[in-house]
C-alpha positions as CSV (number, residue, x, y, z in Angstrom):
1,X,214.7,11.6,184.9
2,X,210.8,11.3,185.2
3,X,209.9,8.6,182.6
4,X,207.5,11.5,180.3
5,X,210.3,13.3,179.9
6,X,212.6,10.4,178.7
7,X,209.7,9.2,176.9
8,X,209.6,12.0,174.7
9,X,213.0,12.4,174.0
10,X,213.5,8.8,172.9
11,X,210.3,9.4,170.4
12,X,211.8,12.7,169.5
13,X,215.0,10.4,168.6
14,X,213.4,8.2,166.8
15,X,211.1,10.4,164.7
16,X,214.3,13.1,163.5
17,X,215.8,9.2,162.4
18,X,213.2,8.3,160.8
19,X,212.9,11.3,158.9
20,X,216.9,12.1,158.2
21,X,217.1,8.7,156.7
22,X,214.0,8.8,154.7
23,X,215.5,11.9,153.5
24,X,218.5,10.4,152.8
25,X,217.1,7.6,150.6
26,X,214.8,10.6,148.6
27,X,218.3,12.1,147.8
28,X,220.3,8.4,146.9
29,X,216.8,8.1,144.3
30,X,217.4,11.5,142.8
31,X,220.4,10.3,142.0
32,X,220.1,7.6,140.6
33,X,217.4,8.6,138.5
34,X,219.8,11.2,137.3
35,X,222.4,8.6,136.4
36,X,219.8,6.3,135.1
37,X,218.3,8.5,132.8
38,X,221.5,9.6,130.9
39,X,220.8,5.9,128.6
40,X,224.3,6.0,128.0
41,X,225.0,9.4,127.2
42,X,228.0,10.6,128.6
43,X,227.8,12.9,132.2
44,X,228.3,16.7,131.7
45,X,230.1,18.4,134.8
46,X,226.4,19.2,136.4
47,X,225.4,16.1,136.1
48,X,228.2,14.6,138.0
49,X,228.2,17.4,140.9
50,X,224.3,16.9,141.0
51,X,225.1,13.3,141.7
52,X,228.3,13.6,143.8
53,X,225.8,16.1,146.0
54,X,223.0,13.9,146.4
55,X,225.0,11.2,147.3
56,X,227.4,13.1,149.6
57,X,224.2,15.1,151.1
58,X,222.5,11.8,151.8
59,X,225.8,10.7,153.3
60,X,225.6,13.3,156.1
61,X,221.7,12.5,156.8
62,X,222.7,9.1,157.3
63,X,225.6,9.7,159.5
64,X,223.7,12.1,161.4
65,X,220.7,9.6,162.3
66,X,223.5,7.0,163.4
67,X,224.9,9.4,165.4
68,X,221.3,9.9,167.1
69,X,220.5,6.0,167.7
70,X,224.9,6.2,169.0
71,X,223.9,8.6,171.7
72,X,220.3,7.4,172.0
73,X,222.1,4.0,173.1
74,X,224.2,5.1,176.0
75,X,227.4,4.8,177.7
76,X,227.5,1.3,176.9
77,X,227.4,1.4,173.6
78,X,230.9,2.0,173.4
79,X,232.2,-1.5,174.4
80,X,233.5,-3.3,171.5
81,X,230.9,-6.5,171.9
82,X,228.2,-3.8,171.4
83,X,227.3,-4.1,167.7
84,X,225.6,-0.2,167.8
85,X,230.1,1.4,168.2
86,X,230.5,-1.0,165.1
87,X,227.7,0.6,163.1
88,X,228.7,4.3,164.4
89,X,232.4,3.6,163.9
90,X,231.4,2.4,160.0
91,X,229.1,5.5,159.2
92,X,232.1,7.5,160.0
93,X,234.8,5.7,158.0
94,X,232.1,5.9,155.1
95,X,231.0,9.3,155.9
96,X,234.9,10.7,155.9
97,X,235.6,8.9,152.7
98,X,236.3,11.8,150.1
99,X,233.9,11.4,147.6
100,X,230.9,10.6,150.1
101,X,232.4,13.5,152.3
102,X,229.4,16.0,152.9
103,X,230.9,19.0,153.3
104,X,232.8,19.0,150.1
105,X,229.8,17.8,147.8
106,X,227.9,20.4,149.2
107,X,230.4,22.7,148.5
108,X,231.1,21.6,145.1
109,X,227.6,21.7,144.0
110,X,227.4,25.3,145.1
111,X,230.6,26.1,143.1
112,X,229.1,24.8,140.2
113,X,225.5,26.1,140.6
114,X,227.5,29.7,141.4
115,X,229.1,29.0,137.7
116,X,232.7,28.6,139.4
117,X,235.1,26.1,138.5
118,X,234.9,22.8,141.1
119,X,237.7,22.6,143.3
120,X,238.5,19.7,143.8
121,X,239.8,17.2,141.0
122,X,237.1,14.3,142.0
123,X,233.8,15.4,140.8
């Protein structure tokens, strides 16, 4: 592969990183500013999908950019000593857990912004 070409695929790499997890952090702030400004006060239903989706949604950005640097990294990156499977192989565990699970928070949240009942018993 002629080196422009590689070269602008690696910066394309590292630019949609860049800016998936500086999304992701904007959406981990929105929710804790949510959660921060309740002083106390007890969380209504929206509030706690709002945060669930934030959290969940940053969840997939972040899994998503580690996926990018994983393939960015090549064939060797899936030896054991290579510290980049480690990092991918965590972002998935994390990102399949069921309350930081994407999918579902960004399901839920539309539920709840349709006015239908959440469907699933952890929000």
């Amino acid at each position: 592969m002629p080196p422009e070409i590689e070269t602008y695929r690696d910066r394309k790499w590292r630019r949609e990183d860049a800016l998936k997890i500086d999304s992701a952090a904007s959406h981990v702030q929105r929710a804790t500013a949510l959660l921060d400004g309740l002083h106390g006060a007890a969380l209504t239903l929206q509030d706690r999908v709002r945060s669930r989706a934030h959290i969940g949604y940053a969840t997939g950005l972040a899994r998503e950019a580690v996926d990018l640097l994983f393939y960015a990294s090549g064939a060797s990156s899936i030896q054991s000593h290579v510290p980049m499977q480690r990092f991918q192989r965590d972002m998935q565990a994390l990102a399949n857990h069921a309350i930081m699970h994407s999918p579902t928070a960004v399901e839920l949240y539309g539920r709840v912004l349709c006015g239908l009942e959440p469907n699933t018993p952890l929000y």
